[in-house]
N, CA, C and O atoms as a Tinker XYZ file with bonds, in Angstrom:
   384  protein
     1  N      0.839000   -1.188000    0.000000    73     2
     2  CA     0.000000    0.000000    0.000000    64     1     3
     3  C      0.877000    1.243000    0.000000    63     2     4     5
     4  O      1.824000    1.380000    0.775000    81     3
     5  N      0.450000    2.295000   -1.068000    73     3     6
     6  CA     1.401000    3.692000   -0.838000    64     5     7
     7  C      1.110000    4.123000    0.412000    63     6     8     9
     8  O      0.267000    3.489000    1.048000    81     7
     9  N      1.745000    5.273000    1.003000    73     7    10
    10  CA     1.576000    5.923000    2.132000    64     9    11
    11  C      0.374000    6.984000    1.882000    63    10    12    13
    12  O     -0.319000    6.649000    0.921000    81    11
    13  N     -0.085000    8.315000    2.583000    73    11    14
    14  CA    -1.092000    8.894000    3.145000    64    13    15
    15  C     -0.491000    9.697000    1.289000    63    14    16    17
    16  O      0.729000    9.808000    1.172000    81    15
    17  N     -1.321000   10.138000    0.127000    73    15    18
    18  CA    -1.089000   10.624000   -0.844000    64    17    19
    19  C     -1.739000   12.367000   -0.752000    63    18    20    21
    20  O     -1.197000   13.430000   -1.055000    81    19
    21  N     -3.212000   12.040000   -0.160000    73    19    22
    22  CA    -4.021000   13.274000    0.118000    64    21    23
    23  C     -5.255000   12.692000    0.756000    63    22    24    25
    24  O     -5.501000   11.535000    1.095000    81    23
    25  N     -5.940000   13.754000    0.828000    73    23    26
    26  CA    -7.183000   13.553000    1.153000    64    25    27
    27  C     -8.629000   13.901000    0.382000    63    26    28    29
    28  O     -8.524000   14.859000   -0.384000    81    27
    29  N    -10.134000   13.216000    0.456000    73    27    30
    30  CA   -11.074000   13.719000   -0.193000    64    29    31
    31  C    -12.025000   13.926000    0.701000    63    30    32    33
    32  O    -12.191000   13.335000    1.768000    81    31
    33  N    -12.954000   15.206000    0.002000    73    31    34
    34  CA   -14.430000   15.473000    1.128000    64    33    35
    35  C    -15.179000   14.822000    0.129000    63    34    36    37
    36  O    -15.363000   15.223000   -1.021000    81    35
    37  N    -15.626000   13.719000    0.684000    73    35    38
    38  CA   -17.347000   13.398000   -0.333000    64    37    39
    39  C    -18.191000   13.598000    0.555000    63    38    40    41
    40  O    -17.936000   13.101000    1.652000    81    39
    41  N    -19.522000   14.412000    0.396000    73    39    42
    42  CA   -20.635000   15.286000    1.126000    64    41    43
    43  C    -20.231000   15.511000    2.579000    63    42    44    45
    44  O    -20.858000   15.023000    3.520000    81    43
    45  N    -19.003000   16.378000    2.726000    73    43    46
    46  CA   -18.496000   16.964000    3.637000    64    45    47
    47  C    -17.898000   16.251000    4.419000    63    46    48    49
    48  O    -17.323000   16.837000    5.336000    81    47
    49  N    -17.780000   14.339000    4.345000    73    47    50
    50  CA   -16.788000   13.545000    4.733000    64    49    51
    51  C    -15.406000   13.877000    4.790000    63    50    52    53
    52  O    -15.120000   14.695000    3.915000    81    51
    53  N    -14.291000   13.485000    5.618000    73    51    54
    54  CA   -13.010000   13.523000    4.980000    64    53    55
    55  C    -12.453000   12.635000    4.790000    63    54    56    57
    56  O    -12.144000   12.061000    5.834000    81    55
    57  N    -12.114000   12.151000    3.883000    73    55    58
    58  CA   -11.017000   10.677000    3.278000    64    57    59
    59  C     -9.385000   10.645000    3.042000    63    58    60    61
    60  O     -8.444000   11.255000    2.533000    81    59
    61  N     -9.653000    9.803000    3.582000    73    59    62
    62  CA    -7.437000    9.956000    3.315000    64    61    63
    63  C     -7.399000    8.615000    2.472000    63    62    64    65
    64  O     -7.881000    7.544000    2.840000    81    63
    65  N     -6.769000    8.848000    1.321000    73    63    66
    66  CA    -7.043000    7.747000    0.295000    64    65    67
    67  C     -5.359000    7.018000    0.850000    63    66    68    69
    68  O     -4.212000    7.465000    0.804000    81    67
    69  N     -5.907000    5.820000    1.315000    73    67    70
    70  CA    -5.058000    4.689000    1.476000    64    69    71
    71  C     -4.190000    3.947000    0.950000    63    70    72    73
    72  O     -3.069000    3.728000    1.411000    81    71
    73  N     -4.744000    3.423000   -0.252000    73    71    74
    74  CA    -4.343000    2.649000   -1.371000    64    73    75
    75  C     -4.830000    3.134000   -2.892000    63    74    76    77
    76  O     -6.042000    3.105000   -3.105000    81    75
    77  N     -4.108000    3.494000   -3.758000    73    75    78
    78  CA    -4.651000    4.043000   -4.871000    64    77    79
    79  C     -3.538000    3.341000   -6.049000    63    78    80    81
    80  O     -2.420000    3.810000   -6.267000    81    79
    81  N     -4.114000    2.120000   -6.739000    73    79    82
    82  CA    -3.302000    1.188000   -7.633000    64    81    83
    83  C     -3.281000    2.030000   -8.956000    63    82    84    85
    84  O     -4.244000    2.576000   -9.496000    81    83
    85  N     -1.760000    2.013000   -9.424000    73    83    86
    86  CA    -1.586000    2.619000  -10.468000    64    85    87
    87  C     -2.251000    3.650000  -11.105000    63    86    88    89
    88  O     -2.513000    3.777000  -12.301000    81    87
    89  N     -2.606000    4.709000   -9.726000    73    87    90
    90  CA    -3.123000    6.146000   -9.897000    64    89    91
    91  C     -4.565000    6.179000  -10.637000    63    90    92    93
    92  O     -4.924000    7.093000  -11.380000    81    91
    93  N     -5.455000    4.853000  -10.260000    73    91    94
    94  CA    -6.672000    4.810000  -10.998000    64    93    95
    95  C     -7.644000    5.561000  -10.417000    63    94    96    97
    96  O     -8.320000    6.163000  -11.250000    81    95
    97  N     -7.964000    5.745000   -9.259000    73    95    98
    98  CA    -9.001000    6.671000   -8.843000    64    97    99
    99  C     -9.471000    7.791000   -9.569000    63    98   100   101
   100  O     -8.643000    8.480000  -10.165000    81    99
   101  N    -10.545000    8.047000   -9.606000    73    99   102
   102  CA   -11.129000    9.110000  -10.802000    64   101   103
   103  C    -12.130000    9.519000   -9.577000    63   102   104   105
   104  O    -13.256000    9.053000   -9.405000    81   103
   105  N    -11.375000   10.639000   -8.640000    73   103   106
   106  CA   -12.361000   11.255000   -7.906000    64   105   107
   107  C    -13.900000   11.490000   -8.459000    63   106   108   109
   108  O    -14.825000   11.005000   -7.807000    81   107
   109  N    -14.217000   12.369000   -9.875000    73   107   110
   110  CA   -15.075000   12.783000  -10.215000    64   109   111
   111  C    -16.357000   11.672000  -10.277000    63   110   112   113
   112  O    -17.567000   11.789000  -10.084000    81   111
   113  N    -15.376000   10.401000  -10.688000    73   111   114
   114  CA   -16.440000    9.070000  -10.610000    64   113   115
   115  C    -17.419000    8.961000   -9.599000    63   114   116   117
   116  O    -18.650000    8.990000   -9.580000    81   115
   117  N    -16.076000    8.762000   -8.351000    73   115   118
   118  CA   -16.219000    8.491000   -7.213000    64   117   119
   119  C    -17.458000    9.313000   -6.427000    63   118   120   121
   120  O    -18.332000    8.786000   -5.739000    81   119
   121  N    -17.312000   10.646000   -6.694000    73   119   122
   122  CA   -17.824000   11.806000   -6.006000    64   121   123
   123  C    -19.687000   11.547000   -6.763000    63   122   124   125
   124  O    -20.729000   12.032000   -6.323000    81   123
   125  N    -19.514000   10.698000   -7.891000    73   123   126
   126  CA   -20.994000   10.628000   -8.248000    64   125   127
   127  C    -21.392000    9.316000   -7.347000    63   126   128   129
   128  O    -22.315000    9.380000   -6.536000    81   127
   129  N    -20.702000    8.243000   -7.531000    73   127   130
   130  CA   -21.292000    6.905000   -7.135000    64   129   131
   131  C    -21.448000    6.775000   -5.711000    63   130   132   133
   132  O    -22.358000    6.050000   -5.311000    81   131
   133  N    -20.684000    7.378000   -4.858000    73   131   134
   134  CA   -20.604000    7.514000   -3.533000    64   133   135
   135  C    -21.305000    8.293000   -2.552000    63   134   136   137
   136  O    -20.866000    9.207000   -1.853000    81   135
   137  N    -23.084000    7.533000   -2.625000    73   135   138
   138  CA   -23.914000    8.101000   -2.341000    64   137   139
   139  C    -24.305000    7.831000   -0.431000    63   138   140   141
   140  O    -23.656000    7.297000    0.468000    81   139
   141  N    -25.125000    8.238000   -0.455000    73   139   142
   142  CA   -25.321000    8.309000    1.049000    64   141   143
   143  C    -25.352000    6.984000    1.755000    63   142   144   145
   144  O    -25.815000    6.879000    2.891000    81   143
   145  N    -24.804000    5.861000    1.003000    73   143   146
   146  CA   -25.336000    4.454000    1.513000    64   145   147
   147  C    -24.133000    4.131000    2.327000    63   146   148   149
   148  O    -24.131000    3.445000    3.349000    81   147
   149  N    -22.883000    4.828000    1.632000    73   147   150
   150  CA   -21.630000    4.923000    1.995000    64   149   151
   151  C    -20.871000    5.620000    3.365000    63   150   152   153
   152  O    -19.697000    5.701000    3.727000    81   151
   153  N    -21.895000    5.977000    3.805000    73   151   154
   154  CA   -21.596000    7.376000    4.752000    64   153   155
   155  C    -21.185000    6.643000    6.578000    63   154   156   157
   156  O    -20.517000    7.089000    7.510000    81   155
   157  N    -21.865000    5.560000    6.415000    73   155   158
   158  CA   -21.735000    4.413000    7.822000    64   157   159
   159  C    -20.531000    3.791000    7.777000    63   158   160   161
   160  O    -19.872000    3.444000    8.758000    81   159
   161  N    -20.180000    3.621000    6.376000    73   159   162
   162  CA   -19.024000    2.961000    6.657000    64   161   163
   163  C    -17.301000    3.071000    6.946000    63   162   164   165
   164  O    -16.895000    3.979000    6.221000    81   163
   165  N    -16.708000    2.764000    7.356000    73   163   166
   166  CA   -15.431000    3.246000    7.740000    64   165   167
   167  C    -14.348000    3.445000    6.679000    63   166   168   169
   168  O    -13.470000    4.301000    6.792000    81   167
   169  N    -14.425000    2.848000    5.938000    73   167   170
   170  CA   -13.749000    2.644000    4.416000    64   169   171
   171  C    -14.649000    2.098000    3.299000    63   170   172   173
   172  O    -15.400000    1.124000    3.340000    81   171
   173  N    -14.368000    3.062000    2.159000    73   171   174
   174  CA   -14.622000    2.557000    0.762000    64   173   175
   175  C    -13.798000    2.048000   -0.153000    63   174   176   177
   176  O    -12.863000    2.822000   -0.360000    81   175
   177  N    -13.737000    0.816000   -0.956000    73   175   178
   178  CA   -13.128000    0.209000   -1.498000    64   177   179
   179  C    -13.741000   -0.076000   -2.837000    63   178   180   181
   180  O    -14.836000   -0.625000   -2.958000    81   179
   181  N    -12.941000    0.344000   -3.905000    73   179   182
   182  CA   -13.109000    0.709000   -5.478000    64   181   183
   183  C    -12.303000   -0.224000   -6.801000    63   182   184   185
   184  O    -11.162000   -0.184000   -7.259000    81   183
   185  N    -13.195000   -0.828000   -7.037000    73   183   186
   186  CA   -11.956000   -1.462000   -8.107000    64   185   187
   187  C    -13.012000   -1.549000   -9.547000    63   186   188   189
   188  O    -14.234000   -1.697000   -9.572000    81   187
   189  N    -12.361000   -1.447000  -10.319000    73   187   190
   190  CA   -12.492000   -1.351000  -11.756000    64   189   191
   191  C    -12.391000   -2.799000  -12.699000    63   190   192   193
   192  O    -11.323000   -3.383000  -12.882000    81   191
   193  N    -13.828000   -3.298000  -13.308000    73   191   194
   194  CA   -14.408000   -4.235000  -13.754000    64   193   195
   195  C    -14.737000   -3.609000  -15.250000    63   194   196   197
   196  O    -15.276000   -2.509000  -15.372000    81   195
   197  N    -14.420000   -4.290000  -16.181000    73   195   198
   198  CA   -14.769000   -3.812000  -17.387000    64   197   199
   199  C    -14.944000   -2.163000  -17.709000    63   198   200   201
   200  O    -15.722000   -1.709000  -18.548000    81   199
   201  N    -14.087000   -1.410000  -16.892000    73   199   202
   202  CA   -13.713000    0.026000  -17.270000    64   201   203
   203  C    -15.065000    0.516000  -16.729000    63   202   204   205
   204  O    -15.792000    1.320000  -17.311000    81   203
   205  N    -15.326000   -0.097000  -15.480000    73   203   206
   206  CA   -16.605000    0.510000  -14.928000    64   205   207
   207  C    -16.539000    0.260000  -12.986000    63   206   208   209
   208  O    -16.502000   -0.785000  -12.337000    81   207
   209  N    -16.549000    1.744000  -12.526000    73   207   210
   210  CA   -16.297000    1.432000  -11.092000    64   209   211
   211  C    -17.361000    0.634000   -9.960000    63   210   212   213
   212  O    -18.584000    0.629000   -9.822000    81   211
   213  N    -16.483000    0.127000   -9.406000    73   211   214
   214  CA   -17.450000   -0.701000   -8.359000    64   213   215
   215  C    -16.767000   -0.326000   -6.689000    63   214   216   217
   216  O    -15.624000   -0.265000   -6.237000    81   215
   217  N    -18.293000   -0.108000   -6.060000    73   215   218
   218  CA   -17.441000    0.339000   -4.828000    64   217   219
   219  C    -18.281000   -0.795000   -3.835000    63   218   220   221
   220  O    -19.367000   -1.345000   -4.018000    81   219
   221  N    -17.406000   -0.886000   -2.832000    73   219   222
   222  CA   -17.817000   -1.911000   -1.726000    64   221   223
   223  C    -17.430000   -0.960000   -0.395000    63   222   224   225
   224  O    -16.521000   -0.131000   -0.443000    81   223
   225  N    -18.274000   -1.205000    0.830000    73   223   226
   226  CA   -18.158000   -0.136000    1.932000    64   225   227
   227  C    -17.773000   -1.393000    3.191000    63   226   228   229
   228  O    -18.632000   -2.178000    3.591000    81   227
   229  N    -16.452000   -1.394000    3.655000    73   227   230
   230  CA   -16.012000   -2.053000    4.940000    64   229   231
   231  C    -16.031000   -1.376000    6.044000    63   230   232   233
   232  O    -16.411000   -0.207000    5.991000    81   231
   233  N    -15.686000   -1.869000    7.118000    73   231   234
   234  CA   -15.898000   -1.257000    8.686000    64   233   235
   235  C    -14.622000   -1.166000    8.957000    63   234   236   237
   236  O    -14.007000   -1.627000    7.996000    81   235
   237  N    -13.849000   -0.777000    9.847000    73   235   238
   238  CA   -12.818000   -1.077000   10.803000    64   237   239
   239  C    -13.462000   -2.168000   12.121000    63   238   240   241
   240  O    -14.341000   -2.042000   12.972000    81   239
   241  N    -12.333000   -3.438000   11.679000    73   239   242
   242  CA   -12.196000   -4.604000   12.419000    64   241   243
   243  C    -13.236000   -4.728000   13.657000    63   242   244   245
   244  O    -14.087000   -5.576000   13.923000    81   243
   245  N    -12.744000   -3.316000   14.426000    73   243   246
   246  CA   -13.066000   -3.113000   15.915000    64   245   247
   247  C    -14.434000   -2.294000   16.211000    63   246   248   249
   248  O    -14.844000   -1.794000   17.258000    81   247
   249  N    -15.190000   -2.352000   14.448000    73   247   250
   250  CA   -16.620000   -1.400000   14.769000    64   249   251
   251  C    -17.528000   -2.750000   15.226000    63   250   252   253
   252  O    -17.120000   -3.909000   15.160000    81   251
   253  N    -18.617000   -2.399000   15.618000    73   251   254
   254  CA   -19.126000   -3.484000   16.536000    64   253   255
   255  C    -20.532000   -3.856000   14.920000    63   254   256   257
   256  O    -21.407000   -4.720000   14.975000    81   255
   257  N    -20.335000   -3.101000   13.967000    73   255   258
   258  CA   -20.584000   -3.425000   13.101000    64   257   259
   259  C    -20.696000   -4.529000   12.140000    63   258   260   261
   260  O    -21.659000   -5.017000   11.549000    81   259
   261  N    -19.040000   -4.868000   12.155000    73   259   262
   262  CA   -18.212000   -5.522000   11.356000    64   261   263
   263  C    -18.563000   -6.925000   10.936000    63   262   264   265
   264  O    -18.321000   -7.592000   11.941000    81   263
   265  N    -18.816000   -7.389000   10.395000    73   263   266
   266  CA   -19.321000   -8.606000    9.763000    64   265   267
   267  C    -17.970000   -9.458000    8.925000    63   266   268   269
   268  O    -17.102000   -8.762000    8.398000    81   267
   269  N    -17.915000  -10.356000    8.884000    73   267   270
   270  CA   -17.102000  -11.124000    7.808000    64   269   271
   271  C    -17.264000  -10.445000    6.663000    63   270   272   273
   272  O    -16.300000  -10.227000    5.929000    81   271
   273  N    -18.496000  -10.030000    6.373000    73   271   274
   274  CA   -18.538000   -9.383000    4.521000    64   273   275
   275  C    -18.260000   -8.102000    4.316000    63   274   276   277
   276  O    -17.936000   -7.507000    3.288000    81   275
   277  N    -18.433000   -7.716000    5.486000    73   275   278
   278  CA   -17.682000   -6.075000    5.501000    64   277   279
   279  C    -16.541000   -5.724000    6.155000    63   278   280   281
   280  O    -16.196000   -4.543000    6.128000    81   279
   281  N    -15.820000   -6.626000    6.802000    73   279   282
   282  CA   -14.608000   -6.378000    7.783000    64   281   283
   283  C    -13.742000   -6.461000    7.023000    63   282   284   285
   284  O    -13.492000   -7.379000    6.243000    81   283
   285  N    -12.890000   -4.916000    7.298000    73   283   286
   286  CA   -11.579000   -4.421000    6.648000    64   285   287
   287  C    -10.650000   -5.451000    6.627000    63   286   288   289
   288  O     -9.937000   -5.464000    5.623000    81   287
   289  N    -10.435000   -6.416000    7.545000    73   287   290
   290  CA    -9.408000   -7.559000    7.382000    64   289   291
   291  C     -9.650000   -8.778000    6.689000    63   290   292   293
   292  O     -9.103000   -9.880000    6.713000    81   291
   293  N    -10.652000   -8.274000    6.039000    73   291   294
   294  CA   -11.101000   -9.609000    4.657000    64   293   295
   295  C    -10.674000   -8.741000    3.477000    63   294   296   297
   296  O    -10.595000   -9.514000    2.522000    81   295
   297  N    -10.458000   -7.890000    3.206000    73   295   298
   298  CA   -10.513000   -6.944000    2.061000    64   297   299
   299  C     -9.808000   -8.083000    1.360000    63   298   300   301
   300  O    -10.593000   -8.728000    0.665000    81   299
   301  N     -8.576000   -8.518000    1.333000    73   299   302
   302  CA    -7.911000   -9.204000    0.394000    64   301   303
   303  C     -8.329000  -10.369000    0.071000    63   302   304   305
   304  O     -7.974000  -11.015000   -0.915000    81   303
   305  N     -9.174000  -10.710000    0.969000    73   303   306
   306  CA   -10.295000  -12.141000    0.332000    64   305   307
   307  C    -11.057000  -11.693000   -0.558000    63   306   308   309
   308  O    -11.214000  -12.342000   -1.591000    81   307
   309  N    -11.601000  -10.673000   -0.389000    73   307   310
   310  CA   -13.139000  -10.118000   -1.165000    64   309   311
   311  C    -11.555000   -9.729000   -2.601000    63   310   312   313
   312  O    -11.451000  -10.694000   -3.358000    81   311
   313  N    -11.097000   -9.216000   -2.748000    73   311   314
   314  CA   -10.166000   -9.069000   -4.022000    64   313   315
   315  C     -9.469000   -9.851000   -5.013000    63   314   316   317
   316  O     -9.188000   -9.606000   -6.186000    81   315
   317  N     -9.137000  -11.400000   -3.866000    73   315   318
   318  CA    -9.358000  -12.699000   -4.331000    64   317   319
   319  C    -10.307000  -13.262000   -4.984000    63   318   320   321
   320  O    -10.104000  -13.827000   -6.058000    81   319
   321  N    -11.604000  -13.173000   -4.353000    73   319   322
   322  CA   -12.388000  -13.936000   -4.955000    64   321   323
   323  C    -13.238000  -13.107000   -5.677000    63   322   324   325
   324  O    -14.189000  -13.681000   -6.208000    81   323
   325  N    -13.121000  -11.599000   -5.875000    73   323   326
   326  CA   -14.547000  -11.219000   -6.462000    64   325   327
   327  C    -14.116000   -9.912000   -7.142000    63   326   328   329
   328  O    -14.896000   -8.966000   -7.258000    81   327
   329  N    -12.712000   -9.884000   -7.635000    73   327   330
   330  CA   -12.222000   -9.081000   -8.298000    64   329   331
   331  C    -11.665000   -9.690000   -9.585000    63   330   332   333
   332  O    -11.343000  -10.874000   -9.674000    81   331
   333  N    -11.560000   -8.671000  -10.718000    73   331   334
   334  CA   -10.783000   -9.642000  -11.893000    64   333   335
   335  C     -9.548000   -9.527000  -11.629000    63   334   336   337
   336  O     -9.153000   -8.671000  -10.838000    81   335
   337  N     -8.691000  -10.412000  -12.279000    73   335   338
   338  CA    -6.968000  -10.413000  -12.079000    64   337   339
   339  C     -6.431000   -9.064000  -12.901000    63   338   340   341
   340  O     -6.602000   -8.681000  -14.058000    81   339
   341  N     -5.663000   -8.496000  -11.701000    73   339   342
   342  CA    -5.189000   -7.354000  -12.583000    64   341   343
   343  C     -6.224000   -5.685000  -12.247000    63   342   344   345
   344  O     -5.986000   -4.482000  -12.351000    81   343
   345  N     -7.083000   -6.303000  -11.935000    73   343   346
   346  CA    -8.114000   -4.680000  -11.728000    64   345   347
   347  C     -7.051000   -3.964000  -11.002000    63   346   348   349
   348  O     -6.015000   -4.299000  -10.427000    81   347
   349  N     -7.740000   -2.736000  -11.256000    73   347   350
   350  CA    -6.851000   -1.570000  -10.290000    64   349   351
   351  C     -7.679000   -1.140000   -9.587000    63   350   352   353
   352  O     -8.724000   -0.636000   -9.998000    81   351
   353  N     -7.303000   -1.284000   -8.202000    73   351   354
   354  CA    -8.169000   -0.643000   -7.091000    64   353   355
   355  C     -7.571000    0.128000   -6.555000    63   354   356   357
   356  O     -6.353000    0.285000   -6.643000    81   355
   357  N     -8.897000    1.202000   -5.421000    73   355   358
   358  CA    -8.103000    1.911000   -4.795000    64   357   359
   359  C     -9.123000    1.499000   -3.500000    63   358   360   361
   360  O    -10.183000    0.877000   -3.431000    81   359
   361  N     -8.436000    2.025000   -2.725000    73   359   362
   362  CA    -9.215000    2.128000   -0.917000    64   361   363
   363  C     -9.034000    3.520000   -0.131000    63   362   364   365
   364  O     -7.960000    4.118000   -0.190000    81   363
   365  N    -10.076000    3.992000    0.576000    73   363   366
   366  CA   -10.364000    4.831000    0.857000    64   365   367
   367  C    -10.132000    4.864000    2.210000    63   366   368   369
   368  O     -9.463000    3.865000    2.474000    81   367
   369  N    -10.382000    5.617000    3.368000    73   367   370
   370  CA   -10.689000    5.862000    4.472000    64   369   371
   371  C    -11.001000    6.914000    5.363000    63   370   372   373
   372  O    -10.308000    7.931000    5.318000    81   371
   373  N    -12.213000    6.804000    6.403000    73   371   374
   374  CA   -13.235000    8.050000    6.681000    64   373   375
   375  C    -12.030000    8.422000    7.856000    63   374   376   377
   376  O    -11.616000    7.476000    8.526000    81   375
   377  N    -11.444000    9.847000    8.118000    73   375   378
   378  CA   -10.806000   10.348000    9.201000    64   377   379
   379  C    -11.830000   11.196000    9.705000    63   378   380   381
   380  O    -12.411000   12.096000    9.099000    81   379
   381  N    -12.032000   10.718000   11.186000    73   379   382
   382  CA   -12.738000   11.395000   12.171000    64   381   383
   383  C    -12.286000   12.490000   12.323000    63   382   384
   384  O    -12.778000   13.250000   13.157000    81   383
């Protein structure tokens, strides 16, 4: 994972983008698809399927939230099994 690159406000959120693979993030995308469903969750996670973004919303480990299907420490399972080989993703994260 790169280090802390910058940060984004989506609807007055602040994000410190985490992981951003081979500079694919397309804020402007992002800033449309990343609707209010997104707003609970602790991190957003983005990867690119047939030149079309897909976002998935995880928790941090320790939210009492956290489920196997949303817990940040599966991310690399869920990328294993339900990503194509090669996508470029990026990952997000909400700073309090």
């Amino acid at each position: 994972m790169k280090k802390k690159e910058k940060e984004i406000i989506i609807n007055e959120k602040k994000y410190e983008i985490i992981e951003n693979d081979r500079d694919c993030l397309d804020i402007e995308e992002l800033l449309e698809k990343a609707t209010d469903y997104f707003y609970d969750y602790d991190y957003i996670f983005g990867d690119y399927a047939y030149e079309k973004l897909r976002l998935k919303g995880y928790y941090d480990s320790k939210n009492k939230k956290a489920k196997k299907i949303n817990d940040i420490k599966y991310l690399e399972d869920y990328k294993k099994n339900y990503c194509s080989y090669g996508s470029k993703t990026f990952l997000i994260k909400k700073v309090d």
